[in-house]
C-alpha positions as a Markdown table, in Angstrom:
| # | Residue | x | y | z |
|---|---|---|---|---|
| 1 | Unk | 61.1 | 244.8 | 47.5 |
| 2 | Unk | 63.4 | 244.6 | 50.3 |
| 3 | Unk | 61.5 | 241.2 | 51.5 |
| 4 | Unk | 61.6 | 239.5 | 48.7 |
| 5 | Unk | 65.5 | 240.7 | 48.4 |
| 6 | Unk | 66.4 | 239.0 | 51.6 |
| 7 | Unk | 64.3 | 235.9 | 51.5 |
| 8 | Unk | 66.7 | 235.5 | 47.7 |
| 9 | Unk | 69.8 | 235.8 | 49.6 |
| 10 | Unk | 68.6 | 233.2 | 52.4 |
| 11 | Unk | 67.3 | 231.0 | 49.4 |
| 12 | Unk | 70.6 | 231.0 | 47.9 |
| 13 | Unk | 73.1 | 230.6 | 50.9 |
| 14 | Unk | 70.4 | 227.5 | 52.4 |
| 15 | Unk | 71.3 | 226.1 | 48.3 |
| 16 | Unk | 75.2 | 226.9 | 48.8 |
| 17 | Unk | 75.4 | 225.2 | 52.0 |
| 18 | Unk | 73.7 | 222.2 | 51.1 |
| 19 | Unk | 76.7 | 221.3 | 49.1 |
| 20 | Unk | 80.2 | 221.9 | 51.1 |
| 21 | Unk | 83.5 | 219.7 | 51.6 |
| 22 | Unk | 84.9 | 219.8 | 55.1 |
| 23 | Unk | 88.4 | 218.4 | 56.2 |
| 24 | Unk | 89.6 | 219.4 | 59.8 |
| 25 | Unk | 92.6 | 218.6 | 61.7 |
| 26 | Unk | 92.7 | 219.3 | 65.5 |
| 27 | Unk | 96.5 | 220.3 | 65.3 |
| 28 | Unk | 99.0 | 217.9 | 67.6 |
| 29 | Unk | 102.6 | 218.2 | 66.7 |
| 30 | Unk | 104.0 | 214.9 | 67.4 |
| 31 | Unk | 105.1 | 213.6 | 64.1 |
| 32 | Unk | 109.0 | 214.4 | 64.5 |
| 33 | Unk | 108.6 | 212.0 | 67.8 |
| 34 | Unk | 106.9 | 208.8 | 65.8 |
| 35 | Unk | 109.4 | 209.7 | 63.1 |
| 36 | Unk | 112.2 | 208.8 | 65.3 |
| 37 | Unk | 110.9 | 206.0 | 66.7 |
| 38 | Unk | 110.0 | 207.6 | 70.2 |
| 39 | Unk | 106.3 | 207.0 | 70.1 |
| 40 | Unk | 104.0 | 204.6 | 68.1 |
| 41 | Unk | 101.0 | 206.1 | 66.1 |
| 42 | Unk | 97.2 | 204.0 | 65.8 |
| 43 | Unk | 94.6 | 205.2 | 63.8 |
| 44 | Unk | 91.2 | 203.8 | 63.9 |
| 45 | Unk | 88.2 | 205.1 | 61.5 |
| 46 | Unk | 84.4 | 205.3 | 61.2 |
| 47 | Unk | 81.8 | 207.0 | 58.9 |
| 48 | Unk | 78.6 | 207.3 | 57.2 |
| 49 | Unk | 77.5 | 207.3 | 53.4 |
| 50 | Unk | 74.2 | 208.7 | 52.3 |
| 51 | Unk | 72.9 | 208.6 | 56.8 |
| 52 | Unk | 72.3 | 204.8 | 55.7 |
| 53 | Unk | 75.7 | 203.1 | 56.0 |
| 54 | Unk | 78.1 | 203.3 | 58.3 |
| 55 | Unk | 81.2 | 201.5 | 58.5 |
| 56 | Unk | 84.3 | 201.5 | 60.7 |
| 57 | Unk | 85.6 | 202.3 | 64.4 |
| 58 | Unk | 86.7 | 205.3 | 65.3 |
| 59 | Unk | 87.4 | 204.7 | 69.3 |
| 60 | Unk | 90.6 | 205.0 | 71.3 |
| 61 | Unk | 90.3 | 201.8 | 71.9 |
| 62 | Unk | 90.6 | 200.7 | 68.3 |
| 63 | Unk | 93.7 | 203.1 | 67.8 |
| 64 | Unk | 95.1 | 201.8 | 70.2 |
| 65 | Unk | 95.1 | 198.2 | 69.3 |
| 66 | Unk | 95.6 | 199.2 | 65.3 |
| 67 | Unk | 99.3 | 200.7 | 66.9 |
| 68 | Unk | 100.4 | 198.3 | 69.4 |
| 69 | Unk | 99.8 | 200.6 | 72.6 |
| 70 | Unk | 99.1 | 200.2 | 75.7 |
| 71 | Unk | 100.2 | 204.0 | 77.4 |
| 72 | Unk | 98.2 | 206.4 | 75.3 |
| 73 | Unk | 99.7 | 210.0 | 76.0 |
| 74 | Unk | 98.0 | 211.9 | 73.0 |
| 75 | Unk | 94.5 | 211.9 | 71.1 |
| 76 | Unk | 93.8 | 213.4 | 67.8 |
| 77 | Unk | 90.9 | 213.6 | 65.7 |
| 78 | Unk | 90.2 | 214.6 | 61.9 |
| 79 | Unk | 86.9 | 214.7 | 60.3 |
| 80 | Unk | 86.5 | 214.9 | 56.7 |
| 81 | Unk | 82.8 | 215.5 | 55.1 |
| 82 | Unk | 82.0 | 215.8 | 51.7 |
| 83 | Unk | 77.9 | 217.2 | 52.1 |
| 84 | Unk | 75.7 | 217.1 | 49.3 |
| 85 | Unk | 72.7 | 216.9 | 51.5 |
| 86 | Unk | 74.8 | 214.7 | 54.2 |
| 87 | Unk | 76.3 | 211.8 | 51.3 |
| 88 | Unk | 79.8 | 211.0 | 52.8 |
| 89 | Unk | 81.2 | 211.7 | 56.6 |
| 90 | Unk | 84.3 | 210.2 | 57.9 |
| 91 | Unk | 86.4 | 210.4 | 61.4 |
| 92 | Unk | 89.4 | 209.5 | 62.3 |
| 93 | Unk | 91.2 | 209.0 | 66.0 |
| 94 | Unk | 95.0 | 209.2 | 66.0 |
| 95 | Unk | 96.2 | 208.3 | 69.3 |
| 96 | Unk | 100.3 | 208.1 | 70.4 |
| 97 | Unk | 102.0 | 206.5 | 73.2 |
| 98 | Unk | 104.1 | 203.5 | 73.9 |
């Protein structure tokens, strides 16, 4: 009884995590500073739908051409998922400087 108990729990938690939404932030507080006009901000992007396309850019270099800088000081990156068996997946680099 007690086998057929826990192969039912790993059944359902394998089924639960095949469908999960991930958004994380690596925390940089710099906004006030690109808010004021003391550093520029450049983004640059790159994903994946369904592990068959994939689309974008995500390097430094990228973000740093997308903001106009030349003397990066900071790197950020956020990833966002949305997993249904791996169906959408996208990063981004945030980079500030001058």
């Amino acid at each position: 009884m007690l086998k057929k108990t826990m192969v039912m729990i790993m059944l359902l938690a394998g089924i639960s995590c095949a469908a999960m939404v991930v958004n994380t932030t690596l925390p940089l507080d710099v906004e006030k500073k690109v808010a004021s006009g003391e550093l520029k901000k450049g983004e640059s992007y790159a994903g994946v739908y369904l592990w068959l396309i994939s689309y974008g850019d995500a390097s430094i270099k990228a973000a740093a051409e997308n903001g106009g800088i030349t003397n990066i000081l900071y790197v950020d990156q956020r990833e966002a998922a949305f997993s249904f068996f791996g169906t959408v997946y996208k990063r981004t680099t945030v980079i500030y400087g001058y």
